[in-house]
N, CA, C and O atoms as a GROMACS GRO file, in nm:
protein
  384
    1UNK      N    1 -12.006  -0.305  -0.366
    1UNK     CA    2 -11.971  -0.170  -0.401
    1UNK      C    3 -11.905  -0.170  -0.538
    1UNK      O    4 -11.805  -0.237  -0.562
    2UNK      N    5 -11.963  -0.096  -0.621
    2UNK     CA    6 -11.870  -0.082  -0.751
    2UNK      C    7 -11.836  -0.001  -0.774
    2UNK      O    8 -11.902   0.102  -0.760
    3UNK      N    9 -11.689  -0.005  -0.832
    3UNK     CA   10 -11.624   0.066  -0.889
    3UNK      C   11 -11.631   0.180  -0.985
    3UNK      O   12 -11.684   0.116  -1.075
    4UNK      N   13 -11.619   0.286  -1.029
    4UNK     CA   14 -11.682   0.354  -1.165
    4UNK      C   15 -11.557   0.315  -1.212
    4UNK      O   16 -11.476   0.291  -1.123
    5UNK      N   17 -11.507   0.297  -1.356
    5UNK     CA   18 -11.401   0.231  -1.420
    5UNK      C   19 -11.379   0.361  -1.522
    5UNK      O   20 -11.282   0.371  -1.597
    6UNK      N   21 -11.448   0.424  -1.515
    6UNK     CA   22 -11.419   0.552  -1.641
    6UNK      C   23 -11.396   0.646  -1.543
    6UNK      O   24 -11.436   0.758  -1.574
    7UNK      N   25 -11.335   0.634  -1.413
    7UNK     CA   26 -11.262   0.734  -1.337
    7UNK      C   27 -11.150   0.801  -1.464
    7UNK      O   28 -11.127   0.742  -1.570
    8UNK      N   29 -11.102   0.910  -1.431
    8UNK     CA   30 -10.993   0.986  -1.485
    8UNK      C   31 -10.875   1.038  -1.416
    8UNK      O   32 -10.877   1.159  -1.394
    9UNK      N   33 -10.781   0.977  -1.379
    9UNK     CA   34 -10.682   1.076  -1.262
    9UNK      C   35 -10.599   1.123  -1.361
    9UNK      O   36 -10.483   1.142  -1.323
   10UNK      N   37 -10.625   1.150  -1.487
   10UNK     CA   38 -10.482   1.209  -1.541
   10UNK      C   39 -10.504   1.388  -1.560
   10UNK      O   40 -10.424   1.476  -1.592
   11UNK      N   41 -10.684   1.392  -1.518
   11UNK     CA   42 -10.707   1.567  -1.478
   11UNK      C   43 -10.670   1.583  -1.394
   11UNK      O   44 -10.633   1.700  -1.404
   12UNK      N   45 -10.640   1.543  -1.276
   12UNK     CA   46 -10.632   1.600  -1.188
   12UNK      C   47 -10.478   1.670  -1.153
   12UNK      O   48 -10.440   1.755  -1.072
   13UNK      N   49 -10.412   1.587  -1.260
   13UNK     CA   50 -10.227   1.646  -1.212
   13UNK      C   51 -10.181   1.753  -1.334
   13UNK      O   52 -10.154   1.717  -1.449
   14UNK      N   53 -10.178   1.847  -1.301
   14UNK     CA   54 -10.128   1.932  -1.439
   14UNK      C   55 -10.023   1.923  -1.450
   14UNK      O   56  -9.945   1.934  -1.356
   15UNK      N   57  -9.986   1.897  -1.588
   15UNK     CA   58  -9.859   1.844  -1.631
   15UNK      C   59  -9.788   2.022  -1.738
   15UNK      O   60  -9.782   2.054  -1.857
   16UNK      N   61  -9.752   2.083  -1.610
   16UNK     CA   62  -9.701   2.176  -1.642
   16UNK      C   63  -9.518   2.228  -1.686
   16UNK      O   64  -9.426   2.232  -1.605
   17UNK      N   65  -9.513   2.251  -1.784
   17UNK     CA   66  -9.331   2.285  -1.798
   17UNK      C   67  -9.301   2.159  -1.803
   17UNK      O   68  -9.185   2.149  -1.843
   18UNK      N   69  -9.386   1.979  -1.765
   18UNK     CA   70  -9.321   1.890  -1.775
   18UNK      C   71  -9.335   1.824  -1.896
   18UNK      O   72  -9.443   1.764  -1.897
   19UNK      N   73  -9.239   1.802  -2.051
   19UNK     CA   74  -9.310   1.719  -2.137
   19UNK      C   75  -9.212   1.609  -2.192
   19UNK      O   76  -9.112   1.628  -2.122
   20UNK      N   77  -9.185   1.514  -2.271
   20UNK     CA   78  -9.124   1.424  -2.307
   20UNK      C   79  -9.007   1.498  -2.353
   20UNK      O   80  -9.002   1.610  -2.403
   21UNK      N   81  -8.882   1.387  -2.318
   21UNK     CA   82  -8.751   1.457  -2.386
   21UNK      C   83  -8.767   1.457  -2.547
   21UNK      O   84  -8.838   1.400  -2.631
   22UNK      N   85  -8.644   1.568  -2.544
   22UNK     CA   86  -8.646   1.617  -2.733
   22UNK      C   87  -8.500   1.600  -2.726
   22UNK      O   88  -8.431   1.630  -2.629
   23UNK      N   89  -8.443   1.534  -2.871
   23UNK     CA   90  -8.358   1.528  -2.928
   23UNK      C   91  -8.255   1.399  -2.858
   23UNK      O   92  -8.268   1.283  -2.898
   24UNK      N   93  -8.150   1.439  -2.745
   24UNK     CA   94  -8.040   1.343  -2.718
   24UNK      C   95  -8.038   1.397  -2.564
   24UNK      O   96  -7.924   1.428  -2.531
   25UNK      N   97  -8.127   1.415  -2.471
   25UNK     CA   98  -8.124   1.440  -2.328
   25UNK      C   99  -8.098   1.291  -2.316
   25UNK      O  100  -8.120   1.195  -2.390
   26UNK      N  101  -8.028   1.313  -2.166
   26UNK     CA  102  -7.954   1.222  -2.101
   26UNK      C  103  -8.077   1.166  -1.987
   26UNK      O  104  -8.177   1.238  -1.978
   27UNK      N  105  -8.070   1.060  -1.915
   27UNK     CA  106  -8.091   1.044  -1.811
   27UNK      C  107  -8.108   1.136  -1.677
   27UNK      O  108  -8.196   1.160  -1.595
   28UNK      N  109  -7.965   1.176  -1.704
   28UNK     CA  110  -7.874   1.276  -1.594
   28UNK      C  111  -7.927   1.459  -1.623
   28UNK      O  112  -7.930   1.565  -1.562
   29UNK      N  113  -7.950   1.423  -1.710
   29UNK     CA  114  -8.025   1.580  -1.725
   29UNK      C  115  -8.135   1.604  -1.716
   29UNK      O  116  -8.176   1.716  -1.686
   30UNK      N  117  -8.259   1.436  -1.757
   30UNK     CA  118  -8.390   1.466  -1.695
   30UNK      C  119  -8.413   1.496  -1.563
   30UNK      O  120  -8.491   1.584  -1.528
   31UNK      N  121  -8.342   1.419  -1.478
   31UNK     CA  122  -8.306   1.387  -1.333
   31UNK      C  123  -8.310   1.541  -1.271
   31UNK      O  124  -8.398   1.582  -1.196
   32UNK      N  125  -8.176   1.629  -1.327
   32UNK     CA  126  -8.161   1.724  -1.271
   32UNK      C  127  -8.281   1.819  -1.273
   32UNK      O  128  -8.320   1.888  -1.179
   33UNK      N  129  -8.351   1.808  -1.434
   33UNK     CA  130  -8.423   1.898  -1.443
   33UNK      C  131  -8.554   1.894  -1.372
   33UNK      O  132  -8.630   1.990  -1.366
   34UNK      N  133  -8.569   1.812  -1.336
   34UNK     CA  134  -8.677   1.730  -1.249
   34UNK      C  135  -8.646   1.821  -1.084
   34UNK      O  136  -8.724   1.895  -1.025
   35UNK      N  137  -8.540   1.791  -1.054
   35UNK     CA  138  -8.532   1.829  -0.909
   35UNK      C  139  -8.538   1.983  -0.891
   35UNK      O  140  -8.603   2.027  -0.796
   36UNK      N  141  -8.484   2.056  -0.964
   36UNK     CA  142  -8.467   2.153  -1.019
   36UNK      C  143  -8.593   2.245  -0.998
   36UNK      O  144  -8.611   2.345  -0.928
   37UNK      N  145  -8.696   2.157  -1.105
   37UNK     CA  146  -8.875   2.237  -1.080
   37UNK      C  147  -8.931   2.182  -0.939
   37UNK      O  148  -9.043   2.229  -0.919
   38UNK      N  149  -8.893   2.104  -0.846
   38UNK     CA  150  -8.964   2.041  -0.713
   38UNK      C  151  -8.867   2.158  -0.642
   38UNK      O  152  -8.916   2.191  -0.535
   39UNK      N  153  -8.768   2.214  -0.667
   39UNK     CA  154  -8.663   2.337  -0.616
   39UNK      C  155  -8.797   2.490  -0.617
   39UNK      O  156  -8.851   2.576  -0.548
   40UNK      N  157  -8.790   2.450  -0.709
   40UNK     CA  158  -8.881   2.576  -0.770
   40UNK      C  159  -9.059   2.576  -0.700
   40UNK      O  160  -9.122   2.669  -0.650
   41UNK      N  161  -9.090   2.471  -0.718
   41UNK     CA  162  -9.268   2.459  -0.619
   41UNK      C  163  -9.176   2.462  -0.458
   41UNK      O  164  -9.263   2.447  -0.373
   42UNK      N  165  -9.083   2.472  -0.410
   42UNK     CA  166  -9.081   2.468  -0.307
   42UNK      C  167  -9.044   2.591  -0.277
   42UNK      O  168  -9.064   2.629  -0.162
   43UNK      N  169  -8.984   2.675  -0.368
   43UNK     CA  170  -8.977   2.834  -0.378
   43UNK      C  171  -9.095   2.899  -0.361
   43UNK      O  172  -9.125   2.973  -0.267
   44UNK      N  173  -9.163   2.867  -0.462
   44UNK     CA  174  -9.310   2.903  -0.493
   44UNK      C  175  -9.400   2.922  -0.310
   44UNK      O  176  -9.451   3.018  -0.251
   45UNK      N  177  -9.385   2.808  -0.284
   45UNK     CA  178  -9.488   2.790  -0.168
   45UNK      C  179  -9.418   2.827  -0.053
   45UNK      O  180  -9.498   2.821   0.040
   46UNK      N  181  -9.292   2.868  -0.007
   46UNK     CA  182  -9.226   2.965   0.051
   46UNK      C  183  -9.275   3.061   0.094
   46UNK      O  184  -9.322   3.088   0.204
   47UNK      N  185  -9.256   3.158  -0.072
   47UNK     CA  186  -9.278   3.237  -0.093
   47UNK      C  187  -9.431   3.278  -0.038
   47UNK      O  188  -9.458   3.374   0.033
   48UNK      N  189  -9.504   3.198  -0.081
   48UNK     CA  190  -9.713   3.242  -0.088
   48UNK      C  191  -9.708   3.181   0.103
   48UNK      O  192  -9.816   3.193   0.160
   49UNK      N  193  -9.616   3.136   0.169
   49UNK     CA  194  -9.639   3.131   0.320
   49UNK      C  195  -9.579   3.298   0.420
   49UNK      O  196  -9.612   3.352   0.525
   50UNK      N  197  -9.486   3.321   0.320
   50UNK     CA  198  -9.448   3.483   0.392
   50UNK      C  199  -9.529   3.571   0.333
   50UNK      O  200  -9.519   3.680   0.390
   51UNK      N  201  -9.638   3.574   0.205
   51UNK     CA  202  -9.703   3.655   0.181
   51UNK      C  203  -9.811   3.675   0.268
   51UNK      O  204  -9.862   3.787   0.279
   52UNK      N  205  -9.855   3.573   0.336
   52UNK     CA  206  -9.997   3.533   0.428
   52UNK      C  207  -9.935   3.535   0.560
   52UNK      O  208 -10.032   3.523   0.635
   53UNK      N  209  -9.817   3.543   0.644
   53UNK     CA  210  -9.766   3.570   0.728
   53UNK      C  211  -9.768   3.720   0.720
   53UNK      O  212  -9.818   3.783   0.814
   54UNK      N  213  -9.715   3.785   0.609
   54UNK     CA  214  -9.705   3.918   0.660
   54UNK      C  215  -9.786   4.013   0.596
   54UNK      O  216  -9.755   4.120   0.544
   55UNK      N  217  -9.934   3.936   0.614
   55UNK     CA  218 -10.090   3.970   0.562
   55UNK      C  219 -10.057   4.027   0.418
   55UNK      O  220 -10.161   4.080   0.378
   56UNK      N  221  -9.986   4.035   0.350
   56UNK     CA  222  -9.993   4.077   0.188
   56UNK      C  223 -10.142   4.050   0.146
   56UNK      O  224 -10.228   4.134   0.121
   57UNK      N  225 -10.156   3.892   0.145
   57UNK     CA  226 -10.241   3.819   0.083
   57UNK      C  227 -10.374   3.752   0.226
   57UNK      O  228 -10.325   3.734   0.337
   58UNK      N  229 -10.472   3.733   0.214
   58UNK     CA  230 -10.576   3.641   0.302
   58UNK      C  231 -10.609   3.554   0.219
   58UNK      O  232 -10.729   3.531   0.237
   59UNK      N  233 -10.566   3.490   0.133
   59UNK     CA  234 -10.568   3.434   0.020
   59UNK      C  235 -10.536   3.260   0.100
   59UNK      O  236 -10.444   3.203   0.041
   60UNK      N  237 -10.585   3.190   0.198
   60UNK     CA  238 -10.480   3.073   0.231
   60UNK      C  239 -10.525   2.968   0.129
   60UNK      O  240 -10.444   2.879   0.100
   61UNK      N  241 -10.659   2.971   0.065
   61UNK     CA  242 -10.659   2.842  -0.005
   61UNK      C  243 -10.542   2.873  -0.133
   61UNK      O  244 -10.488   2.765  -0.155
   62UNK      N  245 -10.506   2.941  -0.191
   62UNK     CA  246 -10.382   2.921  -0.307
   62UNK      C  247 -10.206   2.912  -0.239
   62UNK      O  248 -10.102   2.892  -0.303
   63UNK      N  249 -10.226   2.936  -0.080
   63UNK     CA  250 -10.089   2.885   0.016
   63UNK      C  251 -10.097   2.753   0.022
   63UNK      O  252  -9.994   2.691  -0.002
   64UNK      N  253 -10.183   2.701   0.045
   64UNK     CA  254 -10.237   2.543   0.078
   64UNK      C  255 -10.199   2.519  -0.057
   64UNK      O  256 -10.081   2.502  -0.086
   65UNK      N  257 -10.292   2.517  -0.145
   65UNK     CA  258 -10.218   2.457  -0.270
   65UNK      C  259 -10.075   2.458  -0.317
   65UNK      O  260 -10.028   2.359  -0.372
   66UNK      N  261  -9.989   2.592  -0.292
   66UNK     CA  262  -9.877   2.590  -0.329
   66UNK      C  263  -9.825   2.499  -0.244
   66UNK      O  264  -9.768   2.404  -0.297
   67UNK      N  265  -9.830   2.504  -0.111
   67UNK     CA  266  -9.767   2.418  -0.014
   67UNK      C  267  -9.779   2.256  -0.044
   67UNK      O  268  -9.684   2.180  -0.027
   68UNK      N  269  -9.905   2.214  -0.090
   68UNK     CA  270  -9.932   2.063  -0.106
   68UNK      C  271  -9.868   2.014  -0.254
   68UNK      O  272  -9.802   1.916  -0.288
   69UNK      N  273  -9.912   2.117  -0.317
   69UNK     CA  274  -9.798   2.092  -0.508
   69UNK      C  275  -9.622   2.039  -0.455
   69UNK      O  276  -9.551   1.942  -0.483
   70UNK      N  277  -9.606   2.149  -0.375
   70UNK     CA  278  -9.444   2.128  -0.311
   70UNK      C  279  -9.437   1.966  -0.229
   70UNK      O  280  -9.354   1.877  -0.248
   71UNK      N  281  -9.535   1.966  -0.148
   71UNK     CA  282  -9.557   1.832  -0.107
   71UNK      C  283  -9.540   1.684  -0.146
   71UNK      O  284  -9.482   1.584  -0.102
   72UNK      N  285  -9.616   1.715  -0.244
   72UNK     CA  286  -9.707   1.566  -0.318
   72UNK      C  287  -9.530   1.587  -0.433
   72UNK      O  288  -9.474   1.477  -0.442
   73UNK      N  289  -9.450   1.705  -0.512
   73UNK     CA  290  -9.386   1.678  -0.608
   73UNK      C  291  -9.195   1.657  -0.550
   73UNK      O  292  -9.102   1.626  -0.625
   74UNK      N  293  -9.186   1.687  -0.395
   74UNK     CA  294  -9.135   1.622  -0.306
   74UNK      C  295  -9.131   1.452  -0.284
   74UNK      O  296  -9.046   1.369  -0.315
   75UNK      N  297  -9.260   1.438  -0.216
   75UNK     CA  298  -9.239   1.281  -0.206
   75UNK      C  299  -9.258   1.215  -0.334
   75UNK      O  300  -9.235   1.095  -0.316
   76UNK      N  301  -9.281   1.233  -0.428
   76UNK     CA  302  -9.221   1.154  -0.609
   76UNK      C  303  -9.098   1.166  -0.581
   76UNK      O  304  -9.029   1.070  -0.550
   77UNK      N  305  -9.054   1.293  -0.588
   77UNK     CA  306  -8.937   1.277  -0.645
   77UNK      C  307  -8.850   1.190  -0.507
   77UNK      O  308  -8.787   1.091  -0.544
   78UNK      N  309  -8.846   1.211  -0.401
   78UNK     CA  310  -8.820   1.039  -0.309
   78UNK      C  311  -8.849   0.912  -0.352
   78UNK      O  312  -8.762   0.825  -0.351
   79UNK      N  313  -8.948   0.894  -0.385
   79UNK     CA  314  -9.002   0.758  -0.458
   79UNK      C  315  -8.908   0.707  -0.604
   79UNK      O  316  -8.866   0.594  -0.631
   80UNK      N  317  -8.896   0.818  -0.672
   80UNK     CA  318  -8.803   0.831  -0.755
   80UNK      C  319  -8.662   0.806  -0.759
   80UNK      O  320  -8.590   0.746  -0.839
   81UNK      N  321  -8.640   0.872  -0.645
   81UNK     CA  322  -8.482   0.815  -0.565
   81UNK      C  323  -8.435   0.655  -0.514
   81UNK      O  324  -8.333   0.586  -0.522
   82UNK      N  325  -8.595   0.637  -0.448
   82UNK     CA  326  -8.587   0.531  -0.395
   82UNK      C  327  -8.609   0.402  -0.491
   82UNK      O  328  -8.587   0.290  -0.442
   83UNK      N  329  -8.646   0.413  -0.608
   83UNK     CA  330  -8.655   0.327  -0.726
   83UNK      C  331  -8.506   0.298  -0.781
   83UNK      O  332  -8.452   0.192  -0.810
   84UNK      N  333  -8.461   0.426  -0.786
   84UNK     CA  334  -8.298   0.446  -0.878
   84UNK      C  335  -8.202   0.324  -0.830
   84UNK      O  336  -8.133   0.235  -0.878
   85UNK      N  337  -8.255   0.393  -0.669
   85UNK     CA  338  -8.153   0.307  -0.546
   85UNK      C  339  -8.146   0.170  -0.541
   85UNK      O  340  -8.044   0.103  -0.519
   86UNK      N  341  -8.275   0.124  -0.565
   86UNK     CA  342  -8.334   0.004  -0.530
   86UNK      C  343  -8.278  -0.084  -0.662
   86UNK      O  344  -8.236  -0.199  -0.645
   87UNK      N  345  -8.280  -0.016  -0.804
   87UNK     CA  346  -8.248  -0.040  -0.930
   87UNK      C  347  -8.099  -0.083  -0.927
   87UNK      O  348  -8.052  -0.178  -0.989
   88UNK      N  349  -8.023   0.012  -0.835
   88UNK     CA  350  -7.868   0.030  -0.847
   88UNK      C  351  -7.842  -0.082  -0.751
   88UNK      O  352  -7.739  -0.142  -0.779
   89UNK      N  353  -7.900  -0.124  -0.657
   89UNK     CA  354  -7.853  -0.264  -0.555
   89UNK      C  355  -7.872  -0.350  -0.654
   89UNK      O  356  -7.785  -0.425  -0.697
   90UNK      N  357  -7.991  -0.343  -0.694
   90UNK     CA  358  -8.018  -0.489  -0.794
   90UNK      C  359  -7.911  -0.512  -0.874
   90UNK      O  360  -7.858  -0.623  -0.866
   91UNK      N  361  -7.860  -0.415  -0.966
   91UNK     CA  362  -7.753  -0.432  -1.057
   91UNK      C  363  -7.632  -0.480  -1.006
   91UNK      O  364  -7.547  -0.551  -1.061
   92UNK      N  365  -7.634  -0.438  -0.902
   92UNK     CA  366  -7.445  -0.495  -0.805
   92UNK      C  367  -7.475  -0.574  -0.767
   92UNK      O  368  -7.370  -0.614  -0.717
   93UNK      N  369  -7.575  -0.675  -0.734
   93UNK     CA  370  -7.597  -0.854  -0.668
   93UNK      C  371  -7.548  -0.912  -0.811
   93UNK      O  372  -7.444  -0.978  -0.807
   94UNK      N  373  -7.603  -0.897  -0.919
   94UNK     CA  374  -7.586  -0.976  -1.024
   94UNK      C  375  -7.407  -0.983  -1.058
   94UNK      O  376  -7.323  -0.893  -1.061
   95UNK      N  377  -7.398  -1.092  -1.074
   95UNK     CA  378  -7.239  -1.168  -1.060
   95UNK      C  379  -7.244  -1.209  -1.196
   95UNK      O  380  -7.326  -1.280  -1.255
   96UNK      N  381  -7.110  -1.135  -1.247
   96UNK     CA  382  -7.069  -1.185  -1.386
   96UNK      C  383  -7.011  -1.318  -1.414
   96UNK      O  384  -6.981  -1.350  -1.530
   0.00000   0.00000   0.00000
């Protein structure tokens, strides 16, 4: 079975409101701002589940999407946590 090697996964994630820091951002402020917009897709898809609950919308494939965006930018940002964490043990074994 082969592979296609000129796959592309970098269409498939829209890299929206997210772009490289400017000027003297901190760590601590990417961080926040990060959780901040996974705050916000989880608003979002809330929101588009009471619109289709209280028939506004019959619209479920753009609920599904909002719901899975909230999903998929949820468990990063865990993975994310769980890197920091994993980063921050490592640093406290090491003996001066």
């Amino acid at each position: 079975m082969k592979i296609d090697s000129t796959l592309n996964f970098g269409n498939m994630v829209e890299n929206k409101g997210v772009s490289a820091p400017k000027g003297k951002s901190s760590f601590g402020e990417i961080l926040k701002d990060s959780i901040q917009k996974v705050g916000e897709l989880e608003k979002q898809a809330e929101t588009e589940v009471e619109k289709l609950a209280k028939m506004e919308t019959q619209d479920i494939h753009n609920t599904m999407i909002a719901i899975e965006k909230a999903d998929i930018s949820f468990q990063l940002m865990m993975q994310v946590r769980n890197k920091i964490i994993n980063a921050y043990e490592e640093m406290m074994r090491i003996q001066v």
